[in-house]
C-alpha positions, 0 to 999 in steps of 0.5 A: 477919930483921926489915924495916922496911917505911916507908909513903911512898906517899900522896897528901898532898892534905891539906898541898897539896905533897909533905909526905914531903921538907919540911924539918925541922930539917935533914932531909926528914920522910921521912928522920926516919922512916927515920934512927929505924926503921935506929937501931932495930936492923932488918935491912933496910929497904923504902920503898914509894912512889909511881911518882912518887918521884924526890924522896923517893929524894933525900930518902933519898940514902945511907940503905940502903933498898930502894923498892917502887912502889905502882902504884896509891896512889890505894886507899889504905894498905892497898895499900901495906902489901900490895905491901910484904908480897907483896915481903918475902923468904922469909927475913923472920920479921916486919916493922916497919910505919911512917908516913913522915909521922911524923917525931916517931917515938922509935928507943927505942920501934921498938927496944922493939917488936922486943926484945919480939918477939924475947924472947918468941920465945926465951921460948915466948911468941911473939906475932903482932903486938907494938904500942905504945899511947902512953898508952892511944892505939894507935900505930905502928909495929907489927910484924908476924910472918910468920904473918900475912902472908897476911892483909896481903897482902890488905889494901886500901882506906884503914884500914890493919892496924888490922882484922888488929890487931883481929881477935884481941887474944890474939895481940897483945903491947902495948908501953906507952909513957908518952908521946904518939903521934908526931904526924902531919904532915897539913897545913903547920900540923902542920909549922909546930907540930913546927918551933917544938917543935924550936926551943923544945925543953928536954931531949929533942927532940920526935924522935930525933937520929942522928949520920950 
């Protein structure tokens, strides 16, 4: 069992609004995100918000999604990333982690990190963490097996599992992935950028498309 965990909690003070449920091409930031990582192929997925969220749930209405409160979003992503760990189920063997403010996330990458993980399980070479580095850039999602989950649990603060990647690189797998990082919507002129990518674009969009 592999859940999704979406981290939807922070404050936004960079953009001045509620950035999570701005239009883009139809659709909320927020439900880009969750639209890719439930096409990816994981079993569950759980958005970790704010107490505060009635506009994100709207965002999110008919998606099968589960929310978790972070009471406290003012301490940053690494409590978040905690609430949404101490809430997993015993029965989850991973989770997915992801940005809500990354709606240019590519489904085939998040579906490319849980095939590696679940080939090397049946291969004898399972690693603890699998995660993609987008021409030589870290990025996400990253996904997570359950035996580093205590150490998530612990986290705090404002710099994520970026020390839990790091504290062994033996126990971590790479997905190389030969383009960019899905950007991140911190202000309205990264908004404003993604929406003229979209009405420019020639080929693939510059974030996944999903019929529902």
């Amino acid at each position: 069992m592999i859940t999704a965990q979406l981290l939807a909690a922070g404050s936004a003070h960079r953009f001045g609004a509620p950035k999570l449920v701005q239009e883009l091409a139809g659709r909320a930031i927020v439900r880009w995100v969750a639209d890719a990582l439930l096409a990816s192929g994981v079993d569950r997925l759980h958005v970790v918000v704010p107490p505060d969220h009635a506009d994100i749930a709207r965002a999110l209405a008919g998606a099968p999604a589960s929310f978790l409160v972070n009471p406290h979003p003012q301490r940053g992503i690494g409590s978040s990333i905690a609430v949404g760990v101490a809430a997993l189920d015993r029965d989850t063997d991973a989770v997915l982690i992801a940005l809500a403010d990354e709606p240019a996330l590519d489904t085939a990458v998040a579906a490319n990190i849980l095939e590696t993980f679940r080939r090397s399980r049946t291969t004898g070479a399972a690693r603890a963490i699998v995660a993609p580095r987008y021409r030589g850039t870290p990025g996400h999602p990253v996904l997570f097996d359950h035996s580093v989950f205590a150490e998530l649990r612990a986290l705090d603060g404002d710099r994520g599992a970026r020390a839990v990647i790091e504290r062994d690189p033996s126990r971590v797998a790479i997905v190389e992935v030969d383009a960019p990082p899905p950007g991140d919507v911190d202000t309205p002129e990264d908004l404003a950028r993604l929406r003229r990518a979209r009405q420019n674009m020639s080929g693939h969009p510059p974030f996944p498309t999903r019929d529902t």
